[in-house]
C-alpha positions as CSV (number, residue, x, y, z in Angstrom):
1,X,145.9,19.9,177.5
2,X,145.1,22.7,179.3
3,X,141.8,24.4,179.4
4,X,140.6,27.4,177.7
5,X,137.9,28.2,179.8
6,X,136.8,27.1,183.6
7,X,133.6,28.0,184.7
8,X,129.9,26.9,185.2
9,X,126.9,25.8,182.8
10,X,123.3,27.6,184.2
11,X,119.7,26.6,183.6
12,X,117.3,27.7,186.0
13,X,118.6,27.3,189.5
14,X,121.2,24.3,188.3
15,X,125.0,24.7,188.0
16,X,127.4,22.4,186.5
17,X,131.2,23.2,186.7
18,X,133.1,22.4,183.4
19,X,135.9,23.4,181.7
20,X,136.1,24.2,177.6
21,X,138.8,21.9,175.4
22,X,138.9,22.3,171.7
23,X,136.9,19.6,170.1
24,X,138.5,20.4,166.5
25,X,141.7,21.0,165.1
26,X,143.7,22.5,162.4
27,X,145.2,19.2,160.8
28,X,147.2,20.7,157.6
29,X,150.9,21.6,157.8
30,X,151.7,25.0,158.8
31,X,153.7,26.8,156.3
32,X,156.1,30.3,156.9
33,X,156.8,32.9,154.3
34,X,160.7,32.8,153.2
35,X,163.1,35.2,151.6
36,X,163.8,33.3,148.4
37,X,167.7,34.3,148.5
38,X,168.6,33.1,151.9
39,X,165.2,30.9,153.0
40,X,165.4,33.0,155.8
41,X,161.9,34.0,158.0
42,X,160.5,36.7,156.9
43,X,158.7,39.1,159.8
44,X,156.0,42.0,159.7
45,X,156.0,45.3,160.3
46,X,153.5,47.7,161.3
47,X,154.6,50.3,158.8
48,X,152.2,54.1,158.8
49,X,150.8,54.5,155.1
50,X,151.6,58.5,155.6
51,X,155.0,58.3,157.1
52,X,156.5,54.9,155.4
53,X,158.1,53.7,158.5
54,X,157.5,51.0,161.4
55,X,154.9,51.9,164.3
56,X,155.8,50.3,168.1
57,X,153.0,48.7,169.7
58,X,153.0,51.3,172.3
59,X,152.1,53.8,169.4
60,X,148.9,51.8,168.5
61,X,145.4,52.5,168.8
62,X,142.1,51.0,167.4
63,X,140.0,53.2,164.6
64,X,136.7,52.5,162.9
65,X,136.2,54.1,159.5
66,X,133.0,55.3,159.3
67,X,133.8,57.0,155.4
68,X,136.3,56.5,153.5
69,X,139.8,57.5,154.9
70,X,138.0,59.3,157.8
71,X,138.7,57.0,161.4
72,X,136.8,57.4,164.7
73,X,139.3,56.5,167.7
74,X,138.2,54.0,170.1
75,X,140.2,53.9,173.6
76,X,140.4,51.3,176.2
77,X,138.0,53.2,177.7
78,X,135.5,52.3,175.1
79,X,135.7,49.1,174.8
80,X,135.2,48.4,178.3
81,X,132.3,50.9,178.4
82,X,130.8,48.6,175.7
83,X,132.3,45.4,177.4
84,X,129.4,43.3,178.5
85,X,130.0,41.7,182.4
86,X,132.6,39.1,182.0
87,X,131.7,35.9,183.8
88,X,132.2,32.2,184.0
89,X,128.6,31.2,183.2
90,X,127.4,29.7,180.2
91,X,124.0,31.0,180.7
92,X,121.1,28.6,178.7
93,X,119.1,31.1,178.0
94,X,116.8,28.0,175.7
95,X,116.2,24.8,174.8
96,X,115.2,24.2,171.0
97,X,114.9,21.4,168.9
98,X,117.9,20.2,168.0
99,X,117.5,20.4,163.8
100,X,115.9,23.7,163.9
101,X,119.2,25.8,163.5
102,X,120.6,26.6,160.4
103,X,124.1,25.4,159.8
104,X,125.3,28.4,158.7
105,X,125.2,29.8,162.3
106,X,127.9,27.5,163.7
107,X,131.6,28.3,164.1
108,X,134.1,26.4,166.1
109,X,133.2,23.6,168.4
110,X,134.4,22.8,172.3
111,X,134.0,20.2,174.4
112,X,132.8,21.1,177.6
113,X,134.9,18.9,180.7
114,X,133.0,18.0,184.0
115,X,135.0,19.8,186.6
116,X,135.4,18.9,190.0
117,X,132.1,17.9,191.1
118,X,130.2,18.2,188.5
119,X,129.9,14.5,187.0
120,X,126.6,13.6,188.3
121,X,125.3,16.8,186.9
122,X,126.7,16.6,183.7
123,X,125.3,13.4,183.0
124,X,121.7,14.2,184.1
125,X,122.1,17.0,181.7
126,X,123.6,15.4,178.8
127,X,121.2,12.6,178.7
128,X,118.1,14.9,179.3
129,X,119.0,16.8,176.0
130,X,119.7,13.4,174.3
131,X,116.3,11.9,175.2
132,X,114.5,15.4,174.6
133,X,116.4,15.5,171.4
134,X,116.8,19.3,172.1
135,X,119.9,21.5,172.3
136,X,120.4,24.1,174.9
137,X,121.1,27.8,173.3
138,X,123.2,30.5,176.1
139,X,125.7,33.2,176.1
140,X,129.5,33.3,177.0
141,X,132.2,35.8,177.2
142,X,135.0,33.7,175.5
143,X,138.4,35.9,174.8
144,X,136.5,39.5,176.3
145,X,134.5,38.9,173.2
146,X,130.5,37.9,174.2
147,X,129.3,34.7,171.9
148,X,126.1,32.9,171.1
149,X,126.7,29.0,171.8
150,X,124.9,26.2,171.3
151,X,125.1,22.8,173.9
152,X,124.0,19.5,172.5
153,X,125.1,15.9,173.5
154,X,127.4,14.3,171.3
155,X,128.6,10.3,172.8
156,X,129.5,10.9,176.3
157,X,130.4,14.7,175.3
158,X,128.4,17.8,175.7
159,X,130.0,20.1,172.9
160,X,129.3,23.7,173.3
161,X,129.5,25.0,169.8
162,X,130.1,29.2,169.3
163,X,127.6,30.3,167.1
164,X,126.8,33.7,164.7
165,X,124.4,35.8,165.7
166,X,121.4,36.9,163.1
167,X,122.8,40.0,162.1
168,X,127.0,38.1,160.7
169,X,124.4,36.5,158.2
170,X,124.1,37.7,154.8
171,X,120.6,37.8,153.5
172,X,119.9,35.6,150.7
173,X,117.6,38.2,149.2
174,X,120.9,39.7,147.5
175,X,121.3,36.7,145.7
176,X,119.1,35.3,142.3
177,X,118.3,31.2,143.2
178,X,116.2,29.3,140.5
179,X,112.8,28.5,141.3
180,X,111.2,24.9,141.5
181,X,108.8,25.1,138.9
182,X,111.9,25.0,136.6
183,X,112.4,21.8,138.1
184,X,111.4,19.0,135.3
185,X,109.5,15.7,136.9
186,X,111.7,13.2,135.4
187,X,115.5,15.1,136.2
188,X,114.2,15.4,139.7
189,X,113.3,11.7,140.0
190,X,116.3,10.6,138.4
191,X,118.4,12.8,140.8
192,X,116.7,11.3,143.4
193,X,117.4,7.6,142.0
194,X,121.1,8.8,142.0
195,X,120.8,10.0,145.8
196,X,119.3,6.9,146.9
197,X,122.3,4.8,145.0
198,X,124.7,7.0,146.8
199,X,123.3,6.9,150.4
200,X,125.1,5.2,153.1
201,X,125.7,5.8,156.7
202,X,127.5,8.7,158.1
203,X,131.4,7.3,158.8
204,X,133.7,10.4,159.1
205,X,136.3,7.9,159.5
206,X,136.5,7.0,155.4
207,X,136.4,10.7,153.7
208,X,140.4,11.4,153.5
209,X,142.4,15.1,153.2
210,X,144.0,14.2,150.5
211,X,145.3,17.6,150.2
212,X,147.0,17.1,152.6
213,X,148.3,14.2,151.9
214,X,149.6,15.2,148.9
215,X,151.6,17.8,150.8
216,X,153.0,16.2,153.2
217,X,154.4,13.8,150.5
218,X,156.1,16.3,148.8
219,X,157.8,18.1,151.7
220,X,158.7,14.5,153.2
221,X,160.0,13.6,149.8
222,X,162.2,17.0,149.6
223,X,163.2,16.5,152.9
224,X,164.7,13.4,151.9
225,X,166.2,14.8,148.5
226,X,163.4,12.3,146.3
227,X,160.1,12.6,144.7
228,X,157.1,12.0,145.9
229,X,154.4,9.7,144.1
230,X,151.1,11.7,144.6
231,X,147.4,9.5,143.8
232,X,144.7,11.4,142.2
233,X,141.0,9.9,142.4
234,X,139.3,12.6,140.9
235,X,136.6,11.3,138.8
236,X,136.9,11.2,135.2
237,X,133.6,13.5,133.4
238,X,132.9,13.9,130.2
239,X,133.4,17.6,129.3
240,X,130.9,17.0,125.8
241,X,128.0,16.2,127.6
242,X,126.2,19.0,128.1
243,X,122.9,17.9,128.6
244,X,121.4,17.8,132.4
245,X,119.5,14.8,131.7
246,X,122.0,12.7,130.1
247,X,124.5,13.7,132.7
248,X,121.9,11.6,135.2
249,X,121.3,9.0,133.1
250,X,125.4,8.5,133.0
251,X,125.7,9.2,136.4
252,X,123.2,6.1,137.1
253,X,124.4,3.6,134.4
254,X,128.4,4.7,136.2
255,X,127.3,4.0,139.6
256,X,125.5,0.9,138.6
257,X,128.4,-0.5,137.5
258,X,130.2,0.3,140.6
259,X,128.0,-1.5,142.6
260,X,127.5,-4.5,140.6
261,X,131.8,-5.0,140.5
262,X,132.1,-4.2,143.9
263,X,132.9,-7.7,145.9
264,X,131.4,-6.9,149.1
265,X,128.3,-5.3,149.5
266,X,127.3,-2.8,151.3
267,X,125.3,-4.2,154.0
268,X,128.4,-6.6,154.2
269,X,130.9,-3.8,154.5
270,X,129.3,-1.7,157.4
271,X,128.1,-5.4,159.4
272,X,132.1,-6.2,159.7
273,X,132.5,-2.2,160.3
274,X,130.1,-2.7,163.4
275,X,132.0,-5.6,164.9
């Protein structure tokens, strides 16, 4: 696959030439909009509110509206006067602790490719954040668009992650949360009894789309002019009990059950996992 980006990691005086390769994916079918009728595409058009008909490309032009129905033009000109320099540096502008940023600032995730030269580099770096257990924070100009990113070793992979800046956050302020002291000694203890029952280790591996699944039954079924057998495992609640407390102790007494018919335990399951 080819790459996005080429270009060059920078911390102090140290350069590492890599190249950027998406490290996630969209995995669920891709679906287009049909006439009905015919099942035949259907296309856009850029159509003017004012005059009811299409617009050509060369007719377009960007506009910000600053009050309602009111637009302030912005020419190419513009944007390149705002345009930050675009280069091929990832400049580390940090290093932080790797759990001291707040998932919500993270977006889409690359992995960053040694380029030619750069292996011995690459691996001093990557294991230097590993053992340091810190993440390297930079800026890039990805797509003439500048970005905050994050570096951090993951396996043999340094992933550099694109990340929000402060101000695409919305404050929490504008929301109402409940405050601890409603919290009641026993609930909590009993939530965290139910925690501790359903803690394992992290395995990407076993949590299933099943979505998607589901879709791609049914369109391989109509494909073939059958019907598709579809598997639900959504858990079967109780929609009388009402009670927060008695939901926990069902909860408990539920997953207790679980464990006792399960043949293998758990220890059992992720030991043969391991081999």
């Amino acid at each position: 696959m080819a790459a996005i980006w080429k270009g060059t990691i920078a911390f102090g005086l140290v350069t590492i030439p890599i190249e950027l390769h998406p490290a996630v994916k969209e995995d669920r079918p891709r679906f287009r909009l049909l006439h009905a009728t015919d099942e035949s595409p259907v296309h856009y058009d850029r159509v003017c509110e004012r005059e009811g008909k299409p617009v050509a490309w060369a007719d377009l032009v960007k506009g910000f509206e600053y009050t309602k129905g009111h637009y302030v033009v912005l020419t190419r000109d513009d944007f390149r006067t705002a345009a930050v320099e675009k280069t091929k540096t990832v400049d580390i502008l940090d290093f932080v602790p790797a759990g001291a940023i707040d998932d919500r600032f993270f977006d889409h995730a690359y992995y960053a490719v040694p380029g030619t030269g750069g292996d011995r580099g690459y691996a001093v770096l990557r294991e230097a954040l590993r053992k340091s257990e810190r993440v390297g924070i930079g800026k890039i100009v990805l797509r003439e668009t500048q970005h905050l990113a994050e570096l951090s070793a993951v396996g043999d992979a340094l992933v550099l992650t694109m990340m929000r800046f402060a101000t695409d956050l919305v404050d929490e302020s504008r929301y109402r949360f409940p405050a601890a002291s409603s919290v009641r000694p026993r609930e909590l203890a009993m939530a965290e009894q139910l925690i501790d029952s359903l803690t394992t280790d992290w395995d990407p591996a076993q949590y299933k789309d099943d979505y998607r699944a589901n879709l791609l039954k049914i369109i391989h079924a109509k494909v073939e002019g059958g019907e598709a057998k579809l598997h639900s495992e959504a858990p079967q609640r109780d929609a009388h009990v009402v009670d927060l407390m008695e939901r926990l102790k069902q909860s408990l007494a539920s997953r207790g059950k679980r464990t006792r018919a399960a043949t293998p335990s758990r220890a059992g399951r992720r030991k043969r996992t391991a081999a």
